[in-house]
C-alpha positions as CSV (number, residue, x, y, z in Angstrom):
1,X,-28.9,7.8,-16.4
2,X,-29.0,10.7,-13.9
3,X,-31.3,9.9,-10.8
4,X,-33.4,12.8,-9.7
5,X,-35.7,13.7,-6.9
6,X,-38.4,16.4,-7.8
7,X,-40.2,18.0,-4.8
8,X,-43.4,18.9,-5.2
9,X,-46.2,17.7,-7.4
10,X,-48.3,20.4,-8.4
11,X,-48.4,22.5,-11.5
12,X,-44.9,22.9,-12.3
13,X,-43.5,19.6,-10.6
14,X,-45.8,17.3,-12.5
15,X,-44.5,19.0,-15.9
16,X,-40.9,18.6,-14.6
17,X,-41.1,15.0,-14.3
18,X,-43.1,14.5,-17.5
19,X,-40.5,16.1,-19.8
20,X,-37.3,14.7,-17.7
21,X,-38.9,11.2,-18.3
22,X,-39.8,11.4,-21.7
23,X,-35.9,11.8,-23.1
24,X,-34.2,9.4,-24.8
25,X,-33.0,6.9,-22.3
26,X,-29.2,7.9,-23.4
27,X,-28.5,10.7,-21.6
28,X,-32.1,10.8,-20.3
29,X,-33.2,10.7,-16.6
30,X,-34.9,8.5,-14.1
31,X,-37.4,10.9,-11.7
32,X,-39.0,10.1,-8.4
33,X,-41.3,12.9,-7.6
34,X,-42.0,13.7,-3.6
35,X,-45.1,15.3,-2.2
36,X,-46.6,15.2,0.7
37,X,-50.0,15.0,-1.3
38,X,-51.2,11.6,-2.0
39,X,-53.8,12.7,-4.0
40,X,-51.5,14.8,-6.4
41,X,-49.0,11.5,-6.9
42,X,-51.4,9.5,-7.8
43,X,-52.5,11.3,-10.6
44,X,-48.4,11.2,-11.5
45,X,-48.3,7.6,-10.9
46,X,-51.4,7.0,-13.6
47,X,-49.3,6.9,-16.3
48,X,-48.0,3.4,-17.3
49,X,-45.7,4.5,-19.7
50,X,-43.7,5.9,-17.9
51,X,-43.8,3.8,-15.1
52,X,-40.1,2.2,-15.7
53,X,-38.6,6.0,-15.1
54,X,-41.0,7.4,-13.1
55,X,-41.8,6.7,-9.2
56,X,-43.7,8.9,-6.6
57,X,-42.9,9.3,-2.9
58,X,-45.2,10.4,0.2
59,X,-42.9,12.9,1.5
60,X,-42.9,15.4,4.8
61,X,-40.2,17.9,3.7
62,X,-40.7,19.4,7.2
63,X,-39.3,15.2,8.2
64,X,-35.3,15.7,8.7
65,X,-35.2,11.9,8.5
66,X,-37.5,11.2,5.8
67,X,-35.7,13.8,3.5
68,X,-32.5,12.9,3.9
69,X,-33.3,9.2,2.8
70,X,-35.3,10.6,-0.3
71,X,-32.3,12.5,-0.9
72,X,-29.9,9.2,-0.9
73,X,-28.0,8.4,-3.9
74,X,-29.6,11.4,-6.2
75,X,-27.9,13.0,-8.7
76,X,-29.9,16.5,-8.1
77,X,-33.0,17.6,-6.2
78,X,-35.5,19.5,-7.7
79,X,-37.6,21.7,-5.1
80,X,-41.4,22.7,-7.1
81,X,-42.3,23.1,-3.4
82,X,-43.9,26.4,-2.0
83,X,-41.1,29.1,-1.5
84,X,-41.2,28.8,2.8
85,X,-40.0,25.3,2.4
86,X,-36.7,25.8,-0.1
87,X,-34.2,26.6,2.2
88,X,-35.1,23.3,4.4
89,X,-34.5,21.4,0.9
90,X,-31.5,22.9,0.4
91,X,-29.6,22.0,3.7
92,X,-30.4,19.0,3.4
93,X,-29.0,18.9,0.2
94,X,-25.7,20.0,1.3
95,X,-25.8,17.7,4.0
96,X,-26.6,15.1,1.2
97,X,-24.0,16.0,-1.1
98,X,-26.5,16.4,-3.6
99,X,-26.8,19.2,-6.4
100,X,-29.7,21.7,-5.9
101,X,-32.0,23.3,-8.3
102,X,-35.4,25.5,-7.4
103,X,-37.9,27.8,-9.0
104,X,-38.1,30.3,-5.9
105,X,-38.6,33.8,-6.4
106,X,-38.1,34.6,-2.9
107,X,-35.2,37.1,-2.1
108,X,-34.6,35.9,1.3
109,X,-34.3,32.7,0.7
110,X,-31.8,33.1,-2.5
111,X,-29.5,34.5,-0.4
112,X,-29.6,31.9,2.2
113,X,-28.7,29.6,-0.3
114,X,-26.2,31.6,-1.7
115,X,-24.3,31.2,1.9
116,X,-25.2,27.9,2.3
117,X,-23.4,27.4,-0.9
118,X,-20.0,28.7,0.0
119,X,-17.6,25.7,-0.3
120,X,-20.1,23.0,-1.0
121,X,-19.1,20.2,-3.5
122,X,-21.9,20.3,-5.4
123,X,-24.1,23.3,-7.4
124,X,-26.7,25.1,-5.8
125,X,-28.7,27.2,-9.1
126,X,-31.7,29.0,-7.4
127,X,-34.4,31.1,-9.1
128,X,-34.4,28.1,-12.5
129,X,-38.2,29.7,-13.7
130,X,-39.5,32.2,-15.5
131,X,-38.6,35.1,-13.7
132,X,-36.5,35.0,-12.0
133,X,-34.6,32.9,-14.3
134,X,-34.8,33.1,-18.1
135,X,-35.6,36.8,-17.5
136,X,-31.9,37.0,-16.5
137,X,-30.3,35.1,-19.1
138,X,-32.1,37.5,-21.5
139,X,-31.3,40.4,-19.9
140,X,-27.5,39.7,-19.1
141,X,-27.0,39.0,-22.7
142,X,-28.2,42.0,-24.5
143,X,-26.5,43.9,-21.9
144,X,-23.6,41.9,-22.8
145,X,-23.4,43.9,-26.3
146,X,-22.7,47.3,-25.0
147,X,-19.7,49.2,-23.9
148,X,-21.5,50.2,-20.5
149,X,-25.3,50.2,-19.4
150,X,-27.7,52.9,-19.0
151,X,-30.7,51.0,-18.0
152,X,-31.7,47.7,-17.8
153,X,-35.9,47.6,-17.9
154,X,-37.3,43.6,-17.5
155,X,-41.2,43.0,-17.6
156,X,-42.7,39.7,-17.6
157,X,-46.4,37.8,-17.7
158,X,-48.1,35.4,-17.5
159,X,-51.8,36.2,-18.2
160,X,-54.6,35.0,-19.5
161,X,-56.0,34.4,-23.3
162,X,-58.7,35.2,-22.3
163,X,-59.9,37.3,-19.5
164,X,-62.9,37.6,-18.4
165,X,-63.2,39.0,-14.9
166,X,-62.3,42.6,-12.9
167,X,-58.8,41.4,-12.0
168,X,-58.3,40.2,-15.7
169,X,-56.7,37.0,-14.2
170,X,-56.8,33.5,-13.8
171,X,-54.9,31.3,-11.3
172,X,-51.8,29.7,-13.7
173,X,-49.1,28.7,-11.1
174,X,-48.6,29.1,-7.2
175,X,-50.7,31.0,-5.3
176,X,-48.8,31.8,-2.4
177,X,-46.1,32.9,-4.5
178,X,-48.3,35.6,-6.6
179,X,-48.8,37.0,-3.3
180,X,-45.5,37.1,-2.0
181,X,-44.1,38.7,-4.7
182,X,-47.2,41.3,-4.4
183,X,-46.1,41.8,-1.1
184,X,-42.2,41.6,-0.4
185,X,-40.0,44.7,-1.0
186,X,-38.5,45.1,-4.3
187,X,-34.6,45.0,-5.8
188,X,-34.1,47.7,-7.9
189,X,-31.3,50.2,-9.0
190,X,-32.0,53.9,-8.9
191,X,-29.5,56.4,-10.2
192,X,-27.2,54.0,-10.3
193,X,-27.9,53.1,-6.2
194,X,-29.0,49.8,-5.4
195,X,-32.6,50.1,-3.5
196,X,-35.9,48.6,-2.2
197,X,-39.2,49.5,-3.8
198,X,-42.7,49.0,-2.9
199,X,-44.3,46.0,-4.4
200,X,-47.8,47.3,-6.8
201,X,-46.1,50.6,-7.5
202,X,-44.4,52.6,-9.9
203,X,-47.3,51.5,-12.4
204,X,-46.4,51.7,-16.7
205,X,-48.7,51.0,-19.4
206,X,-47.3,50.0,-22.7
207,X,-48.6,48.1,-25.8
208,X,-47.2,44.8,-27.3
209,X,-49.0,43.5,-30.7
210,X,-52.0,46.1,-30.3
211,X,-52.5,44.5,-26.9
212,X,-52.3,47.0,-23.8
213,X,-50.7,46.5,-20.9
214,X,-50.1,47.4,-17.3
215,X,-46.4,46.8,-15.5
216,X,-46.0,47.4,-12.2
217,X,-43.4,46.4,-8.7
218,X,-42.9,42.9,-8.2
219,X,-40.2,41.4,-5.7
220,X,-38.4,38.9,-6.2
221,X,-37.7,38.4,-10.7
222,X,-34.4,40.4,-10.7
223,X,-32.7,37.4,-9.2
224,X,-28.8,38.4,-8.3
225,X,-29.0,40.9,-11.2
226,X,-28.7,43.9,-8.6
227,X,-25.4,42.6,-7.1
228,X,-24.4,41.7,-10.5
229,X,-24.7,45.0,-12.1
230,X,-24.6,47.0,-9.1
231,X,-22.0,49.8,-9.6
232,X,-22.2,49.1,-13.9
233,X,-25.9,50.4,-14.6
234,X,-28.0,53.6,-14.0
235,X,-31.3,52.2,-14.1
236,X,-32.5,48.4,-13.4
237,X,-35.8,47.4,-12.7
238,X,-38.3,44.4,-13.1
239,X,-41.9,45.1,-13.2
240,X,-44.5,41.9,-13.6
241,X,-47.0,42.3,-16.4
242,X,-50.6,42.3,-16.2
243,X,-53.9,43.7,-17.7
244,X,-55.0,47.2,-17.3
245,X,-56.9,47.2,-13.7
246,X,-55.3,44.3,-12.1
247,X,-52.8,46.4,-9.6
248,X,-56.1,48.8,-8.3
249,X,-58.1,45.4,-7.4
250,X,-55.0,44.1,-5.2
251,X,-53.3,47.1,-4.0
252,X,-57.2,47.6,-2.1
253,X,-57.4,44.1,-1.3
254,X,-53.4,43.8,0.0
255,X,-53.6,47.1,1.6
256,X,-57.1,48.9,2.2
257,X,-58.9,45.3,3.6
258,X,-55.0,44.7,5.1
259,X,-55.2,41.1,3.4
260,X,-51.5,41.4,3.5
261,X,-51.3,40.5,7.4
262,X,-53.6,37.7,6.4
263,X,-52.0,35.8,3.1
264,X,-53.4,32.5,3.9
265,X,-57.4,34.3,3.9
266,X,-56.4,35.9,0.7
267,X,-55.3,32.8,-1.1
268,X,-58.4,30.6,-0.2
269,X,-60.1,33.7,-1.9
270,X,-58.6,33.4,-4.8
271,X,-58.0,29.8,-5.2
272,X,-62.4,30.2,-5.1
273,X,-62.8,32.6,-6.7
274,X,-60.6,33.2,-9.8
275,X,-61.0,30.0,-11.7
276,X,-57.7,28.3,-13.3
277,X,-57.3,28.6,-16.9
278,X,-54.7,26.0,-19.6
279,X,-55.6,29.2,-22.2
280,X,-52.7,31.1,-21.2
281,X,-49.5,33.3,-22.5
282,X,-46.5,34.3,-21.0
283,X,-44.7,37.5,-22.0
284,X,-41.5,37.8,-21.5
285,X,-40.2,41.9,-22.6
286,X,-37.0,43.2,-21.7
287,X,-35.1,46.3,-22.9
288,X,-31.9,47.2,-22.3
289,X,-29.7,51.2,-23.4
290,X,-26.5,52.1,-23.6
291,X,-23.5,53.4,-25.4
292,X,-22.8,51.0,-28.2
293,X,-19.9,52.6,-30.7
294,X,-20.0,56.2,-29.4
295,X,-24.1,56.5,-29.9
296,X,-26.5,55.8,-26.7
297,X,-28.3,52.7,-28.5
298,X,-31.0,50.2,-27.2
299,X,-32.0,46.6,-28.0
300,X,-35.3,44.6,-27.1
301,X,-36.0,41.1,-27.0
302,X,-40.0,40.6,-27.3
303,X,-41.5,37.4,-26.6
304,X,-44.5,35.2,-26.1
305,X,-45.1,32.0,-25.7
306,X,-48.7,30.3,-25.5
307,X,-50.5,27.3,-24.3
308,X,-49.3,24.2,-26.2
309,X,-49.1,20.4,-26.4
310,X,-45.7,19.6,-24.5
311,X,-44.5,16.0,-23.7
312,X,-48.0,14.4,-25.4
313,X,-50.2,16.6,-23.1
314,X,-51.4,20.3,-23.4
315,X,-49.8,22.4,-21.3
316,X,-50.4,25.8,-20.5
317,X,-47.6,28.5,-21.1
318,X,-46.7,29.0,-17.2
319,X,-46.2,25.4,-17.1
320,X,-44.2,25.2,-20.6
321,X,-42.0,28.0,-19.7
322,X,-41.1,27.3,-16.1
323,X,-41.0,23.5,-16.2
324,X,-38.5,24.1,-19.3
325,X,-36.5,26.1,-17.3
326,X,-35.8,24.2,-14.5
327,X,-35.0,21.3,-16.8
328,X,-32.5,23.2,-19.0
329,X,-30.9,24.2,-16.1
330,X,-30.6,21.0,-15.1
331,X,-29.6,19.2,-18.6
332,X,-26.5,21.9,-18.9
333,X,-25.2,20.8,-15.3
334,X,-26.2,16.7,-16.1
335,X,-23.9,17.7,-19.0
336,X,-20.9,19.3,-18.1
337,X,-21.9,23.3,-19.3
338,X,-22.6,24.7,-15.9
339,X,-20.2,24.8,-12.6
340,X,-20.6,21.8,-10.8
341,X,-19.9,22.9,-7.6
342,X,-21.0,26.5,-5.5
343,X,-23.5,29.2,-6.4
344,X,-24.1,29.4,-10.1
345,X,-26.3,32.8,-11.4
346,X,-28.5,32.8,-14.1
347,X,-27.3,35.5,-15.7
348,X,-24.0,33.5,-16.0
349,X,-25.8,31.4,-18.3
350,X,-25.3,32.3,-22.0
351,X,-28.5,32.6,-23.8
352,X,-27.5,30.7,-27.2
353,X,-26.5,27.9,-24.8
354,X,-30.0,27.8,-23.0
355,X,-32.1,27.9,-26.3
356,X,-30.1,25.2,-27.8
357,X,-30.4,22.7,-25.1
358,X,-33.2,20.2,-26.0
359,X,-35.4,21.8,-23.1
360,X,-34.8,25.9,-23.3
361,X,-35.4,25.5,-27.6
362,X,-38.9,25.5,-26.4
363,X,-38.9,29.9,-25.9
364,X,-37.6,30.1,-29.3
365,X,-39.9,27.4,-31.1
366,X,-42.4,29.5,-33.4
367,X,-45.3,27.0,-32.6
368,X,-45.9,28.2,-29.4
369,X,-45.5,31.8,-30.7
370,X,-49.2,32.0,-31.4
371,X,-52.7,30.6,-29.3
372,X,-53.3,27.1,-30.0
């Protein structure tokens, strides 16, 4: 039984632990989960059944000392923990000898890691979410099925049922990160150059089920895609997903009250004003063109995935999707499919692989196609 270490008890974390705890003891996992939040463990701690695999841990990540005795004698850490604090939690996984697993979608910090990986004994697999992260896998495998790429055009969600308010949003995972990824420059590749886009811009509309939609900038849910294809595609872009008005409200907010120079006044203002919602649905849309057997082609993988009892609780779909991710990610290096040792991409990651492991099958189970 692999021993893990999952940092960060919040939305995603708690998820994490519940499904790594509730596998079969064969093969299965024993999780302590680390937070600095006494509050959040406890609720963690609450449940007696799983008291046998599951412990919780006080933690100060920003503690050299105290991290590097959480890390002792762990199979794998997994970092839930804001973006700012990932590449701490990674050194001191190297310095550990520990393998290292996060749900970041922060550029900078990737490619830290991605140095900090060179020659280490043990894997370091970044960017394990939503998007970045199963975005990739999708994408790199229907680009997989043409004789060269045209364009390569990702979009991705998570929204609510049900929205009921100007932004057409409801708080369904980090805070700081929605912002930072409203905020930060964007990878892209522009006639077949590899550049940096404004987040909120270059806005789309397009229509999935009836349903219509705005796509705009986002930093950060390419992943290593650019440096991947770089050179082997005219067109790349990822653009997040969102309801028709949402990008006005912030782009005034970020930019015309300058809210951007002031992140940590613009999250309290959301965190009280836009209530959270487990009536979710994640979208995950990606297209892909090229010449396929002398004829410019294209192929499309559409999906969504909604809110849904996971692991004997309901869940809503942010949760479900990312929490499965990291977990999948983490089952295929527990098992032997994944390099054990370096930087490993997502897009490296073969996409019949990932929805057959016992946590990824959940983006291709039809219960969670449709609202609960």
């Amino acid at each position: 039984m692999h021993n893990i270490l999952v940092i960060g008890a919040g939305k995603i974390g708690a998820v994490v632990a519940d499904l790594l705890v509730d596998t079969p003891e064969a093969g299965g996992y024993r999780v302590t989960v680390a937070d600095r939040s006494a509050t959040l463990l406890a609720g963690i701690a609450a449940d007696p059944r799983r008291s046998a695999r599951l412990s919780t841990l006080v933690l100060d990540v920003n503690d050299p000392a105290q991290l590097q005795a959480a890390l002792a004698g762990r199979f794998a850490v997994l970092s839930a923990a804001p973006f700012h604090l990932t590449l701490q939690i990674a050194q001191a996984a190297r310095a550990a000898g520990v393998h290292y697993l996060d749900l970041t979608e922060d550029v900078a910090s990737t490619r830290a890691i991605r140095g900090l990986s060179q020659g280490a004994p043990t894997a370091f697999i970044p960017q394990c979410g939503l998007a970045p992260g199963f975005i990739s896998i999708v994408a790199a495998d229907l680009a997989r099925q043409f004789d060269s790429l045209d364009s390569v055009r990702m979009r991705v969600g998570a929204l609510p049922a049900y929205p009921s308010n100007a932004l057409n949003y409801n708080l369904t995972w980090s805070t700081e990160g929605v912002i930072n990824e409203y905020c930060e420059p964007c990878e892209a590749i522009v006639d077949g150059a590899v550049r940096e886009v404004p987040a909120l811009e270059e806005r789309e509309e397009f229509s999935l089920d009836g349903v219509l939609y705005e796509a705009f900038n986002t930093s950060g849910g390419l992943g290593t895609l650019c440096e991947t294809l770089a050179g082997k595609v005219r067109t790349l872009n990822y653009r997040t997903i969102r309801y028709p008005g949402h990008a006005a409200i912030m782009k005034a907010l970020l930019h015309d009250l300058r809210l951007k120079d002031r992140r940590g006044v613009l999250k309290d203002i959301l965190e009280q004003a836009l209530p959270a919602t487990m009536q979710d649905v994640v979208i995950v849309f990606v297209t892909v063109s090229g010449p396929r057997d002398g004829r410019l082609q294209q192929e499309t993988y559409a999906r969504k995935v909604y809110s849904h009892v996971l692991a004997g609780k309901m869940r809503s779909a942010i949760q479900i999707t990312t929490a499965s991710s990291l977990c999948a990610m983490l089952d295929m290096l527990a098992s032997g499919a994944l390099p054990t040792a370096g930087f490993v991409r997502q897009e490296d990651v073969p996409l019949a692989a990932f929805l057959g492991n016992r946590f990824g099958q959940v983006y291709a189970a039809d219960a969670l196609a449709h609202a609960a």
